[in-house]
N, C-alpha and C positions, 0 to 999 in steps of 0.2 A: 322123783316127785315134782308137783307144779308149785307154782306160786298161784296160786288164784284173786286178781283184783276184783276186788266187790265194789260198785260203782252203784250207790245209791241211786233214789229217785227224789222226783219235787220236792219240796218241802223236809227233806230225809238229813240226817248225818248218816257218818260212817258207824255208829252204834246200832244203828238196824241191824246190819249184820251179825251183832254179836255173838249170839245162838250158832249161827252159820261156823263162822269161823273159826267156833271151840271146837264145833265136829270135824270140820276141814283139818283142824293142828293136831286134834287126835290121831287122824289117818294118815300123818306125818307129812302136809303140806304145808309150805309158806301161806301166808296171806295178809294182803294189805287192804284195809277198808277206809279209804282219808273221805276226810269232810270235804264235801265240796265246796270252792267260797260261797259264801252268801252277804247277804246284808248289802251289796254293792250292785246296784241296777246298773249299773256301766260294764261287766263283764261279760263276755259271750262264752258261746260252745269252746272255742281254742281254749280264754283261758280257762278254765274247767277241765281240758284235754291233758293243759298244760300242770295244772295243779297234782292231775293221775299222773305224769311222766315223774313230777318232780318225785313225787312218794315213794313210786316204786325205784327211783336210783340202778341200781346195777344188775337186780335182781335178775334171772333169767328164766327159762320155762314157764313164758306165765301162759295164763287164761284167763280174760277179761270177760267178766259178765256185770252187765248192765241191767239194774231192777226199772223197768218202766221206764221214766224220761231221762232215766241212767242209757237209754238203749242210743240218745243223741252221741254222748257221747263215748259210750265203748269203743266205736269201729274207730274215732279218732284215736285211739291211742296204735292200732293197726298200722296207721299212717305213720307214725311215732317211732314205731317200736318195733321187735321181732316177734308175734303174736302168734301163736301153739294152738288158739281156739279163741272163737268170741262165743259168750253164751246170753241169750234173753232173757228173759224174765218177767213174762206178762208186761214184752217191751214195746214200746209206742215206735214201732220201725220205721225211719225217715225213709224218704227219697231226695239225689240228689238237687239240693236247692230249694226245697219245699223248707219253708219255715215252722218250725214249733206249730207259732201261732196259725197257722193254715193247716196243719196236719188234721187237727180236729174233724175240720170240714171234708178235707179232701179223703180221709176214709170212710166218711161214713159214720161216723162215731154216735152223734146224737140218736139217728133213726135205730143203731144197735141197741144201744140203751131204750129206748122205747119198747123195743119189740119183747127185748130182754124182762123187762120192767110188765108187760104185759104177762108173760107168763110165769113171775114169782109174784104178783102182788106189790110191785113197788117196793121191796128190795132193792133191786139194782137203782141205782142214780140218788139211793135215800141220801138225804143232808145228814141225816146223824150218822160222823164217822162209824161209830159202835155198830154198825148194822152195813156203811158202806165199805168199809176197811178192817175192821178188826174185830167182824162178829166170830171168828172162829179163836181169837187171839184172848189168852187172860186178862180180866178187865184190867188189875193192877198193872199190867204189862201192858196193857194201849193204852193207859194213863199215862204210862210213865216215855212211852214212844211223842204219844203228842206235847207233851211238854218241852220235847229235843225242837220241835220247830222252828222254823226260822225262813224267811224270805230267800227262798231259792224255786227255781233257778231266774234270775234275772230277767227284765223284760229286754234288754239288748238283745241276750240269747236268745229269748224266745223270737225275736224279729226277724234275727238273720237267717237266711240261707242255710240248708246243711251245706258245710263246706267242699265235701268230697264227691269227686265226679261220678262213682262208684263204691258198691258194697265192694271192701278190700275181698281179697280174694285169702282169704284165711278160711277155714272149715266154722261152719257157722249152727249151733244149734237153737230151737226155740222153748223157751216150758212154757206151756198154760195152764195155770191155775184155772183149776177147771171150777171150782168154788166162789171163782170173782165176781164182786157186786160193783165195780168202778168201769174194768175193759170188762165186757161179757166173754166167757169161754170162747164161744162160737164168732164172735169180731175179731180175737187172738188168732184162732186157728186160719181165719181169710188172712190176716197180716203176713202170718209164717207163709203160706201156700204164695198169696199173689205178691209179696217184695222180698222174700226169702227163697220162694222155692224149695220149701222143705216141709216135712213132715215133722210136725213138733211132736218133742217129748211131754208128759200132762203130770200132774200133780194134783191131787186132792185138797184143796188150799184156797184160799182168801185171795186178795190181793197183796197180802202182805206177810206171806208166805215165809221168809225169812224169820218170822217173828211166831205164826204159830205151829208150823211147820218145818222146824230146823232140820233135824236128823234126818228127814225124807228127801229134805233139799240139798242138802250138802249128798245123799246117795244120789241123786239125778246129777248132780254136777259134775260129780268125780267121773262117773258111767259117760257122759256126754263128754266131758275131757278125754277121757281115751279112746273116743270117736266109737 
């Protein structure tokens, strides 16, 4: 069995996962979901790397998947550690040395959401979480998501550089939430092809996918863990 690290996104604790991670211990897996720091604008992608290293401790057989700006820092833990699989997750996929803040630009993201936004009706890029993140998600349940918030990820982070000269050479999967109103399906699936070189696996889902979509997610996860 694996250990599966669940590596939130922006704004996110390790409670997003929770859904996830009850199906994952059902099907007799470890899993570790840590908060990533927040609150301190002086930290970078390391320490965030270094926060996943400390958590998971001795652990072994893992698979590190990364939800969305979780995807900065997954492959660090690769660098880290002995890593079985990295997995995405409607994940914003660096390039070496491209910062956070410039990724934005540098894929294209704005004109996706435009194009996207043209043919749902402005859906996609809406300001009201309820419709941009969590229209498939129980209201009481993205209530109680966004109340977890908190100032992450830092803007040091977001400044620097990805650190690494290269995608680690670990077996590397993607999922698209094909139901996204934040990354468009169709922006996801150019990520996976043109920085991944892969054919992603898709899910019928929000952007937040762990929350309305657990049982589905944790079957795509387990299925993409054993390659």
């Amino acid at each position: 069995m694996s250990t599966f690290v669940l590596i939130h996104g922006a704004g996110d604790v390790g409670w997003s996962w929770h859904l996830v991670e009850a199906e994952l211990r059902a099907r007799g897996h470890d899993v570790v979901a840590p908060d990533l720091p927040g609150d301190d604008d002086s930290l970078t992608l390391d320490d965030y790397a270094d926060a996943v290293v400390e958590a998971v401790g001795d652990r072994r057989d893992l698979v590190v998947v990364g939800h969305s700006y979780g995807a900065f820092t997954a492959p660090l833990i690769a660098a880290r550690r002995q890593v079985d699989a990295l997995i995405l997750v409607a994940g914003m996929v660096p390039e070496p040395g491209e910062t956070p803040d410039a990724w934005w630009s540098n894929t294209g993201y704005a004109e996706a959401v435009r194009r996207q936004a043209e043919r749902d009706g402005g859906l996609t890029g809406s300001d009201d979480p309820h419709v941009s993140f969590y229209h498939d998600v129980p209201r009481a349940l993205a209530e109680e998501a966004m109340s977890k918030e908190r100032a992450h990820p830092s803007s040091a982070a977001s400044a620097q550089p990805w650190p690494l000269d290269a995608w680690p050479r670990v077996p590397t999967r993607f999922v698209v939430c094909t139901e996204d109103r934040f990354l468009p399906p169709e922006f996801q699936r150019r990520l996976a092809r043109e920085r991944l070189d892969v054919t992603p696996d898709e899910i019928a889902a929000s952007h937040c996918a762990a929350l309305s979509r657990p049982r589905e997610l944790a079957d795509v996860l387990t299925a993409a863990a054993k390659g």
